[in-house]
N, C-alpha and C positions, 0 to 999 in steps of 0.2 A: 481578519481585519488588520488594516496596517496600525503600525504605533505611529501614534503622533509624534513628529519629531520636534522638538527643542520646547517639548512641554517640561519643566521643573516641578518635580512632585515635591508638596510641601511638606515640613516635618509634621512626624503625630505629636497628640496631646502628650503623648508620654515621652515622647524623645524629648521635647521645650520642657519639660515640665526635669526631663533628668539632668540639663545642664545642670552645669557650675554657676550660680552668679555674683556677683558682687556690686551692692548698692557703694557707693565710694562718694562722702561726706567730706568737702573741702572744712580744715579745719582751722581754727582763730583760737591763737592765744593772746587773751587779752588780760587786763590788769586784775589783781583781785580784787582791788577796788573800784566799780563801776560806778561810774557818777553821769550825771544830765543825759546830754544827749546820745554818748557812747554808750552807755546802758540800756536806754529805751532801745537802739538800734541791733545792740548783739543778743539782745531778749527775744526780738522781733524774729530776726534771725533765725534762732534756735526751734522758736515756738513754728516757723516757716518747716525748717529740714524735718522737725519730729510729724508734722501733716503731711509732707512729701513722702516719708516714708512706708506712714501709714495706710498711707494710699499704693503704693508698690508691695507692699505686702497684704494687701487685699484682693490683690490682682493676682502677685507672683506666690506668693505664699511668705510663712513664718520664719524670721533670721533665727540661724542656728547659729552663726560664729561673729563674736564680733573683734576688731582688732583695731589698736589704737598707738598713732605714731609716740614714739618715745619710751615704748612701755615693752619693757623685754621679760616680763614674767605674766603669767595669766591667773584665772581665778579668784579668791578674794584679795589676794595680796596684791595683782596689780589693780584690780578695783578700787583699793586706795590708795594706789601709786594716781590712776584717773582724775581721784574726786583731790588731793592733793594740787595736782598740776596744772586740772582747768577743770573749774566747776561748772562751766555750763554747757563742755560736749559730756560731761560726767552721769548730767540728769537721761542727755540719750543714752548712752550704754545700759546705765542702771534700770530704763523701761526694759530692754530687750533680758537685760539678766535675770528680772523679774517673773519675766514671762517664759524662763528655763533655758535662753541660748547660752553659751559657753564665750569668756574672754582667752584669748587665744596668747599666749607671747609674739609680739611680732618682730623685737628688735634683739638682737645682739651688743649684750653691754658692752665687748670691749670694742665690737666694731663703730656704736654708738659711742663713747666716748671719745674713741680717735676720730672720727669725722668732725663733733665738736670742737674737740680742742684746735684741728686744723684750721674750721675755721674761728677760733677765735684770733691764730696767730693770722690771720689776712686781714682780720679786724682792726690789728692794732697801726696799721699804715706800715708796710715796710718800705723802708726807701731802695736799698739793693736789691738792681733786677735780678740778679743770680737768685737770691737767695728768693725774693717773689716768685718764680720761677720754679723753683724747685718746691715752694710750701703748695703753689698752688697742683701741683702735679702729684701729690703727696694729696692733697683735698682731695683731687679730683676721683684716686684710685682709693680713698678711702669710702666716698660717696658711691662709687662704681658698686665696692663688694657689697657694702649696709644693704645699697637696693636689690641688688642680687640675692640676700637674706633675705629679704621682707618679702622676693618672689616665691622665693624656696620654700618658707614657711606658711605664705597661703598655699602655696599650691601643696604641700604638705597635709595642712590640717581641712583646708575643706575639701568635702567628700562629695561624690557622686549626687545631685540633686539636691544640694545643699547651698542657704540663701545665707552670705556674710553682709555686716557692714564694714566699709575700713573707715574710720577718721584719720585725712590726714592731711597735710599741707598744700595747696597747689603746689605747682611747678617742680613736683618730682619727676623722677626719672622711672620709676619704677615700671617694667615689661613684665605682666601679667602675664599669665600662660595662655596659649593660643581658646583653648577650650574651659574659658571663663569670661562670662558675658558682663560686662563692665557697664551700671548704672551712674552716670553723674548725676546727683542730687546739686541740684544749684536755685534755690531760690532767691525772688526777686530782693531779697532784703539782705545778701552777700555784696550785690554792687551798688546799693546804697551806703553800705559802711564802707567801700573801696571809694568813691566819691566822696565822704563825709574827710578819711582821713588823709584824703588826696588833697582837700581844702583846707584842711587845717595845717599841713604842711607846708603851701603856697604863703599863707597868712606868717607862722611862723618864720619859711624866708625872707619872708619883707619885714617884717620886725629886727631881724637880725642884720640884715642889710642897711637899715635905715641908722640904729643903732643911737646912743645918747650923743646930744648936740653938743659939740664942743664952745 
């Protein structure tokens, strides 16, 4: 009997089942102090990604690593680097740690520091293009390696059939490795607080614009 041509055989249950995956949780650092309606909105939020993921791990199975931007040791000690720096992606970690997955280190202190510092120096307004020029190229290669780290290091620590979370910022750069299946977690209550603080913004320019009547 002839073969069917340009039939595509689908994978088995155990090949899907042995990828790499990674669910990847855009993250919000917001104030410690939550008040009115930024509050209600990044509770909202939270309580949104913890059902999104519960739901993908009902499907996909049980995270085993979890990893979290800013955080270059793993274990208990970054767990309280976590609950320290943003209490409320803290409460996600701490479900999953609960339930036996492992915190992973994902950053490199001194590479995370000099990325910082870089860009604080672009923060403070430099007026020399030379010198804008050269900090920004200095950011830019310091940005390069950090994320180059944070690949190395997933692709390092998760293993063969194994489900992570990452928390971490949108609009990174970070190039996962070709054979890790990359879940965005994005619920509807991430571009309600990106509209909330996009209006509050608008309002604040016109106040500022308008400014005391002479």
């Amino acid at each position: 009997m002839a073969q069917e041509l340009g039939k595509i055989e689908k994978p088995s249950v155990e090949e899907y089942r042995a990828a790499r995956k990674l669910f990847f949780v855009p993250l919000l650092f917001t104030p410690k102090q939550l008040e009115g309606e930024l509050f209600e909105r990044v509770f909202k939020y939270w309580d949104q990604v913890e059902g999104q993921l519960t739901n993908l791990e009902l499907k996909l199975g049980i995270v085993k690593k979890v990893y979290h931007e800013l955080v270059p040791v793993g274990g208990e000690e970054g767990s309280k680097i976590i609950e320290e720096l943003n209490s409320t992606s803290y409460g996600i970690v701490k479900a999953r740690l609960d339930k036996g997955a492992q915190l992973e280190p994902l950053e490199d202190a001194d590479l995370l520091t000099e990325a910082m510092d870089w860009t604080k120096c672009l923060a403070i307004g430099l007026q020399n293009q030379k010198v804008f020029d050269k900090v920004y190229e200095a950011y830019l290669q310091s940005q390069k390696k950090r994320n180059e780290h944070i690949a190395k290091m997933i692709d390092n620590t998760l293993k063969e059939g194994e489900i992570g979370i990452l928390l971490m910022r949108e609009g990174h750069q970070v190039q996962f490795p070709a054979d890790i299946e990359v879940f965005y977690v994005s619920p509807p209550g991430l571009d309600e607080i990106k509209r909330w603080l996009r209006t509050r913004e608008v309002e604040a320019e016109k106040e500022a614009g308008e400014g005391p009547e002479k």
